[in-house]
C-alpha positions as CSV (number, residue, x, y, z in Angstrom):
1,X,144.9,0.8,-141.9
2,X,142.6,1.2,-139.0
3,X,143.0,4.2,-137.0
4,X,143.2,2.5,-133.8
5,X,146.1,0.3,-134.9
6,X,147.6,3.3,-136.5
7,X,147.5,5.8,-133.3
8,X,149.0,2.5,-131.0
9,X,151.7,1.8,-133.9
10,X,152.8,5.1,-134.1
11,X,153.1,5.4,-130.0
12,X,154.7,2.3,-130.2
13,X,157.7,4.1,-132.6
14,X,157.5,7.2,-130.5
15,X,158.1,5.0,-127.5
16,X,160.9,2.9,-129.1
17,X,162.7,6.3,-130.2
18,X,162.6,7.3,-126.7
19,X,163.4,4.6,-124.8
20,X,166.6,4.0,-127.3
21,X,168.1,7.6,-125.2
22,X,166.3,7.5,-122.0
23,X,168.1,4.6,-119.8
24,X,167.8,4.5,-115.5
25,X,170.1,3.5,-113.7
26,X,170.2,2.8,-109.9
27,X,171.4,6.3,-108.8
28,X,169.4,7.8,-111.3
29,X,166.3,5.4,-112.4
30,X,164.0,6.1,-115.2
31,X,160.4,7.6,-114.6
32,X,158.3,5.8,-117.0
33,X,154.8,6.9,-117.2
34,X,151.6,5.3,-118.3
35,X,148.4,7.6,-119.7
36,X,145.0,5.5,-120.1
37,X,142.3,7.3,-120.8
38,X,140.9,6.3,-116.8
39,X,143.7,6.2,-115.3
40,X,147.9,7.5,-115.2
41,X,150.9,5.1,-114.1
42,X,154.1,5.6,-113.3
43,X,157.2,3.9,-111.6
44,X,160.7,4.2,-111.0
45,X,162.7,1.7,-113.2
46,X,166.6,0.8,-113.0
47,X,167.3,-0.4,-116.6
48,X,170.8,-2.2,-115.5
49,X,168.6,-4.9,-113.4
50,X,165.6,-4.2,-114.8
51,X,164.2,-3.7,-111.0
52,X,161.0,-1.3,-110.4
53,X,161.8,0.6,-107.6
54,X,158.8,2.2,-106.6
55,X,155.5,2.2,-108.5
56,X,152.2,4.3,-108.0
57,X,148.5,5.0,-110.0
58,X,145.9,6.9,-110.4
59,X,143.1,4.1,-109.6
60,X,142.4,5.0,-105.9
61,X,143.6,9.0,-106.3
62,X,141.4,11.4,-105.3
63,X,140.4,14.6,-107.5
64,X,138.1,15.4,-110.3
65,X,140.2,15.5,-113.5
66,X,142.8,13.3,-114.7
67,X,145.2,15.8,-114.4
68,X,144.6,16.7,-111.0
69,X,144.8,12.9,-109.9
70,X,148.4,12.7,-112.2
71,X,149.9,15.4,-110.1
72,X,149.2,13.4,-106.8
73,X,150.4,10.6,-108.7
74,X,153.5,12.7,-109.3
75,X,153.7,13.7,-105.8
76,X,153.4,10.1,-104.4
77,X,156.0,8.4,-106.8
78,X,158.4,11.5,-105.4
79,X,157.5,10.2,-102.1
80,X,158.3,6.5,-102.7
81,X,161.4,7.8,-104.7
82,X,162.7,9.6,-101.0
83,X,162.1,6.2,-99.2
84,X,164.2,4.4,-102.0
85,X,166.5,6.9,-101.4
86,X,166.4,8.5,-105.3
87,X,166.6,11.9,-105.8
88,X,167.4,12.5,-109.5
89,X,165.4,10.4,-112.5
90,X,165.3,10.4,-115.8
91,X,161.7,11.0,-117.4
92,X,159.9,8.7,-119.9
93,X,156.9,9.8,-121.3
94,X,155.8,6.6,-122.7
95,X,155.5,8.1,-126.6
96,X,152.8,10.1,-124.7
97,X,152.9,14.1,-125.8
98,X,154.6,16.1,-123.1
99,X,151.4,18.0,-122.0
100,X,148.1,17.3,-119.8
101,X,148.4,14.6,-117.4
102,X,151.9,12.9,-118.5
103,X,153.1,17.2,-117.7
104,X,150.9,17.0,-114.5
105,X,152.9,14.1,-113.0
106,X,156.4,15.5,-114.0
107,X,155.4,19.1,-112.2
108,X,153.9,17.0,-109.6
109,X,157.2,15.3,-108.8
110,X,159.3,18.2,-109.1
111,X,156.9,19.9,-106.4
112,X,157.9,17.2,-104.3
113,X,161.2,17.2,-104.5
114,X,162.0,15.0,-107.1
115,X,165.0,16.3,-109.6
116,X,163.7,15.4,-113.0
């Protein structure tokens, strides 16, 4: 097996295993995050409708690093999540590990305010 398909398979399980505990609802949506190797997503999801709330990236951030531009993507989605009026979500890393820029956003949107 290639190693491309294998790293994206194995995300893939990661992310299924996950997403089989984590669920959003509208009081308490889920943060689902994105890592590219450019760029970091993330958004505020309500699972029961299958709504996205609020949604932010990384493509017009400002800052040299990655992580630096995923904790003002952190602090922006904990902005949008005060004008959809959300204070508690549930995080998703995506099958991601929980460290560098997927960690970045999470501290950036407890900063902010957000309860994660």
């Amino acid at each position: 097996m290639k190693k491309t398909i294998h790293k994206q398979e194995t995300r893939a399980r990661r992310h299924n295993r996950i997403r089989s505990r984590v669920i959003g609802s509208a009081t308490k949506p889920r943060l689902a995050v994105f890592r590219s190797n450019r760029y970091i997503y993330a958004q505020l999801i309500n699972d029961e409708t299958g709504a996205t709330l609020a949604s932010v990236d990384s493509r017009k951030a400002k800052g040299k690093t990655l992580s630096e531009r995923a904790t003002s993507v952190g602090t922006a989605i904990a902005a949008a999540a005060k004008t959809a009026k959300v204070e508690v979500a549930v995080f998703d890393r995506g099958g991601f590990k929980y460290q560098g820029a997927v960690a970045a956003v999470a501290d950036g949107a407890r900063e902010a305010g957000l309860t994660i």
